[in-house]
N, C-alpha and C positions, 0 to 999 in steps of 0.2 A: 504494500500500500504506500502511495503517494505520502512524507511527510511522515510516515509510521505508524497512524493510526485510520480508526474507521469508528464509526458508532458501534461495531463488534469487539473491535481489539484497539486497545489504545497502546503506543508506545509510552516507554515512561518518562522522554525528554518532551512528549507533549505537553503543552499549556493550557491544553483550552481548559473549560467551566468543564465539559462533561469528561474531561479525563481525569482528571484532578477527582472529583466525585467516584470514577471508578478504581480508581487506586486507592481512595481512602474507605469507601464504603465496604463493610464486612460483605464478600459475596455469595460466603457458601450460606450466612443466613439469609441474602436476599434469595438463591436459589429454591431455600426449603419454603421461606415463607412462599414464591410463585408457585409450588410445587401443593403446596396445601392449598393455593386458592382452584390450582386446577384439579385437584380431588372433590374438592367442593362444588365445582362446576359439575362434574358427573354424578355427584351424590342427588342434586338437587335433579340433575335431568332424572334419575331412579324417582324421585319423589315427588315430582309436579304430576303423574298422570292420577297418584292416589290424593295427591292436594284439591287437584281444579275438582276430582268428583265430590272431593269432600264438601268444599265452599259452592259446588254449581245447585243451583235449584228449579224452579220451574220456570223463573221468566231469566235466570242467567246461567247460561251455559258456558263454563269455561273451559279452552280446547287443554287438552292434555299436557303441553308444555309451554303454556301460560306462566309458570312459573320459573319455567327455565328462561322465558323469554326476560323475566323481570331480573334473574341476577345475573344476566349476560349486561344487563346494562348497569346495574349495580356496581358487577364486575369493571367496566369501561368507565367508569367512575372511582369508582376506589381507586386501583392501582396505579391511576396516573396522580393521584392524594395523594397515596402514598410516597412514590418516587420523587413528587415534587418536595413533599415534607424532608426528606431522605438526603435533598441538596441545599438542606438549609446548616450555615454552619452552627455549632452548639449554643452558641449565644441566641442566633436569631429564632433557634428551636426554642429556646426556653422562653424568650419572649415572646412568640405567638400562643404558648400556651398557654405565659401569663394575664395574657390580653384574654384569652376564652375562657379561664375561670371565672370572674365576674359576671361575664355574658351565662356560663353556661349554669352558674347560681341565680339570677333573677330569671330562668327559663325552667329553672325546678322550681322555684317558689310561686309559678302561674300557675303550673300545672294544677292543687287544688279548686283554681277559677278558671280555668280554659280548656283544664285538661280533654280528652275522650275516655270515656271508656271501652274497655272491651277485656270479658272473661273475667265480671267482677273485680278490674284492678283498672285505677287511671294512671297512665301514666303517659301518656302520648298529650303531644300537642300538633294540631292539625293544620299544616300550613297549606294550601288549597286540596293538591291529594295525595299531599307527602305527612306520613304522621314521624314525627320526631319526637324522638326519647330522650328528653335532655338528660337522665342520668348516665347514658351508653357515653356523651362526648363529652360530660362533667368528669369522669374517671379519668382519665390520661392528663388529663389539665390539673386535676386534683392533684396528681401522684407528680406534677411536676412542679405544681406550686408547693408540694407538704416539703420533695427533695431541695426545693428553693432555702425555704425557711428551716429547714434542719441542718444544712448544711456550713449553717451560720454557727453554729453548736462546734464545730470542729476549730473554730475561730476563736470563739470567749466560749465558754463553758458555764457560763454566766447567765446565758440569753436565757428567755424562758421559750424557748421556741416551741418545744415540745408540748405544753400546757394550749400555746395559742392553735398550733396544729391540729392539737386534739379536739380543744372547742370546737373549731372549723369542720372536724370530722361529725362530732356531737350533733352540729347544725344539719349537716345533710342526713346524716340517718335518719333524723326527725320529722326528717322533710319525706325521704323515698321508704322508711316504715309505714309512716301516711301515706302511700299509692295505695293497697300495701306492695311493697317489694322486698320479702326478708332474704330472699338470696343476693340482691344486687347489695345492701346494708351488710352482708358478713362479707361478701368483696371487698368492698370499702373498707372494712375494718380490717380483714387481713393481711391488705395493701400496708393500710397504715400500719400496723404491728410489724413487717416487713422495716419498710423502713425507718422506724422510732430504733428499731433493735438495733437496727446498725450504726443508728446514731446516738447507742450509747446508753438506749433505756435498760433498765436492769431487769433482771429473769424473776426477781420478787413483784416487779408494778407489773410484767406483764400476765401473769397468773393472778394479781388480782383484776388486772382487765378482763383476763377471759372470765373470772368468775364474777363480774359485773356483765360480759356478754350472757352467760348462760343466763344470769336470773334477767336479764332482758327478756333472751327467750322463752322465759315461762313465762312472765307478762302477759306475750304475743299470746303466748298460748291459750292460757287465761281470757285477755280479754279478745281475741280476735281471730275470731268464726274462721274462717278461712286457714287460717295459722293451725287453728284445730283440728281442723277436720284434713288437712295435711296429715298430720303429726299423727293421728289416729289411723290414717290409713297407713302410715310408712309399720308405725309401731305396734299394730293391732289385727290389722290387714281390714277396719270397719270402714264402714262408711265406702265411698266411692272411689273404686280402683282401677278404674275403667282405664287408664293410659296408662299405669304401669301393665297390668296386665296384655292391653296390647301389645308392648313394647315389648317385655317379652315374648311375646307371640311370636315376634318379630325374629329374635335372635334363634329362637327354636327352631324354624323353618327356614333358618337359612344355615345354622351348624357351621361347620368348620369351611366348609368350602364356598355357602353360597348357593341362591337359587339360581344366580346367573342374572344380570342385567334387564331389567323387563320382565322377569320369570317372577317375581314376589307379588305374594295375595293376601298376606298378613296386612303389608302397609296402606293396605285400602280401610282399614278397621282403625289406622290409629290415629287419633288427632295430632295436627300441627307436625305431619311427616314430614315436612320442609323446614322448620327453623325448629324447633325446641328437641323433638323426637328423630333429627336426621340422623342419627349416629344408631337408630334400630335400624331405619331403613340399610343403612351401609351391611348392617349384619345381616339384614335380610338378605339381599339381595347377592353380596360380596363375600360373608362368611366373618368367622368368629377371626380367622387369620389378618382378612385385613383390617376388622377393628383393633387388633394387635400392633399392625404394620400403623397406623395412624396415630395409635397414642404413643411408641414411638417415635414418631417425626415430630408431634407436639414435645417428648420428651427431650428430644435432640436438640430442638429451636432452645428449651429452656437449658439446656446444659451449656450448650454453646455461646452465649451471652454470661453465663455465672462464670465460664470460662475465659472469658474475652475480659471480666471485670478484674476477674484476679490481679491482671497488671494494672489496672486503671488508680491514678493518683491525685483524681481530684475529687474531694466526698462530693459536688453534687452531681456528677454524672452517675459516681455510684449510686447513690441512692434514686434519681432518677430512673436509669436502668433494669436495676433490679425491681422498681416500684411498678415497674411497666410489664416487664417479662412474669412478676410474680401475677399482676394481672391475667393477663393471659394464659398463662399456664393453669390459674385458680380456675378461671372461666372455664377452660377446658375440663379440667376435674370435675366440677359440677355436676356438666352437661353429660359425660360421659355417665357420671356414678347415679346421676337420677333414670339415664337411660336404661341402667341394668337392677334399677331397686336397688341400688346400694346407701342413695339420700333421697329424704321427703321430693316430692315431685316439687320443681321449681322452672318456671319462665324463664332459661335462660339459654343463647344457643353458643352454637359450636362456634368459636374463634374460626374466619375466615371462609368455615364450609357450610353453617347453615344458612338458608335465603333470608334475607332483609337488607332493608336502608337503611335505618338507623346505627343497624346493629355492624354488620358490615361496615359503614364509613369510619364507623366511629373505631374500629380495629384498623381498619387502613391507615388511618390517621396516627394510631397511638403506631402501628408499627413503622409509621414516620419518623416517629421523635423516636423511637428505641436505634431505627439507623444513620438517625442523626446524631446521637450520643454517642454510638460505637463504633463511629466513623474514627480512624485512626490511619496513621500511617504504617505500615508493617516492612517497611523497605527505608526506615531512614538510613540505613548505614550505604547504603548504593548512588543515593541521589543527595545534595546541597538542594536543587531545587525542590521536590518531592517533602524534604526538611518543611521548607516554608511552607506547601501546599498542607502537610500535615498541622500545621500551627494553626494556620490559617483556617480549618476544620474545626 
């Protein structure tokens, strides 16, 4: 190639904006993250033809990959988020995020007055016929504003950072237990327990957090129908089991290998086979191995970042990073462990492979800022210029 490089292969005495970004960008984790958005791609084509019949009724009929159609465009939305987030350098990452906390707290705090409902829980707000989850793209903003203000703690020891972070967290739970949303509220919280540790909280405040979490959750329990009848059907098997039972339905008929692509008849029976329950269809259809093979690549993405942190020398990237990755990773565990009855049934989908907008942008985005943080140079001993380019990142 002409000059050394091409938009495929860059030489490394190249200058430009997009070389520079592919030298410094971690690439085997931008590979795994495209590699799980195109799993996702095909999980959802398995699961728009049991969606559209699920949602179609007598005056709307919707064609069978309806669905697929909606996260191709999802998909051509996100990932160019993504990439563009990805060439921001660490500064200007952290200040786009700081500018969307703000924004994306007074868009949780409408939600009680504007909100939608739907499935006895508000939590959408409806901007012509896009419904947006302000808690989905509060998360990444959060975890970068908490790694903001904690990171000042490595500095004076003095601050009270950790007290005003907590409030901060206190405030949103308040707000997204009021949707109700008790799984997206222990996110939150795990996020922050995540990074408070690292900044130094101690092993005795954090056991009495959790045992301030648990009697939270008997509260919920206590006073919130919903919460209950959860908790009783995980715990008891009473009351309405109807989507876990599916769900396994799901994994039974598909065993180890799979009914084969288009061959599954379980996921016609289960609710919300496209975003919450995508990970039965995958078993359905692909087998117990490749739900193996996936929570592996989720396991990879998250090793490979704890990896990449090791060397990392500036706390707030650390704590940044790890606040984002434990995100993600959490999410994943959730969605996985409710799809096989391992936790209470919970509204929450797969990182990257189940279909949505909200939910979808809002992982694109955080996985912006996670390859904008871990953009580094790995070739300074080779190149003076490259030096700069890595600074300059």
């Amino acid at each position: 190639m002409a000059g050394g490089s091409s938009f495929l292969a860059f030489g490394r005495a190249d200058r430009s904006f997009l070389a520079r970004w592919f030298w410094t960008i971690d690439r085997p984790l931008l590979v795994m993250l495209f590699v799980l958005t195109g799993i996702g791609v095909i999980a959802v084509a398995a699961a728009s033809p049991a969606a559209a019949h699920l949602y179609s009724d007598s005056t709307t009929r919707l064609a069978p990959l309806h669905f697929l159609k909606r996260q191709l465009f999802w998909v051509a939305l996100g990932l160019p988020l993504m990439l563009a987030v990805s060439m921001l350098s660490r500064q200007q990452a952290r200040r786009l995020a700081l500018i969307l906390f703000p924004l994306g707290m007074v868009a949780l705090m409408l939600v009680p007055f504007l909100g939608v409902e739907r499935n006895g829980a508000t939590r959408w707000l409806l901007i012509g016929s896009f419904q947006l989850q302000p808690s989905e793209f509060l998360k990444p903003a959060f975890i970068v504003a908490t790694a903001w203000l904690l990171a000042a703690r490595f500095q004076d020891r003095t601050l009270p950072v950790i007290p005003v972070s907590a409030a901060l967290l206190a405030l949103i739970l308040l707000l997204v237990i009021g949707q109700p949303d008790i799984g997206q509220a222990a996110l939150f919280t795990a996020v922050w327990l995540v990074q408070a540790s690292l900044a130094g909280l101690s092993l005795g405040i954090v056991f009495i957090l959790l045992g301030v979490g648990g009697f939270g959750l008997f509260l919920a329990y206590m006073f919130q129908p919903h919460v209950r009848a959860r908790l009783d059907a995980f715990l008891h098997g009473e009351g309405d089991t109807y989507q876990v039972d599916r769900a396994l339905d799901c994994f039974r008929s598909g065993g180890l290998f799979g009914a084969g692509p288009g061959e599954g008849w379980a996921k016609f029976r289960l609710p919300e086979a496209h975003t919450d329950y995508i990970f039965s269809v995958i078993g359905e259809e692909f087998g117990a191995l490749a739900c193996l093979a996936l929570a592996l690549l989720y396991l990879a993405i998250v090793v490979r970042v704890l990896l990449q942190l090791l060397e990392e020398e500036e706390p707030f990237v650390l704590l940044a990073a790890a606040g984002l990755v434990a995100q993600f990773g959490g999410q994943a565990i959730i969605n996985m462990c409710v799809n096989l009855a391992l936790f209470p049934p919970k509204g929450m989908t797969l990182p990257l492979v189940s279909h949505g907008g909200s939910s979808f942008l809002a992982v694109a985005f955080s996985m912006g800022l996670l390859l904008a943080f871990t953009r580094r140079n790995r070739h300074l001993a080779r190149s003076p210029y490259l030096r700069a380019a890595g600074a300059a990142a």
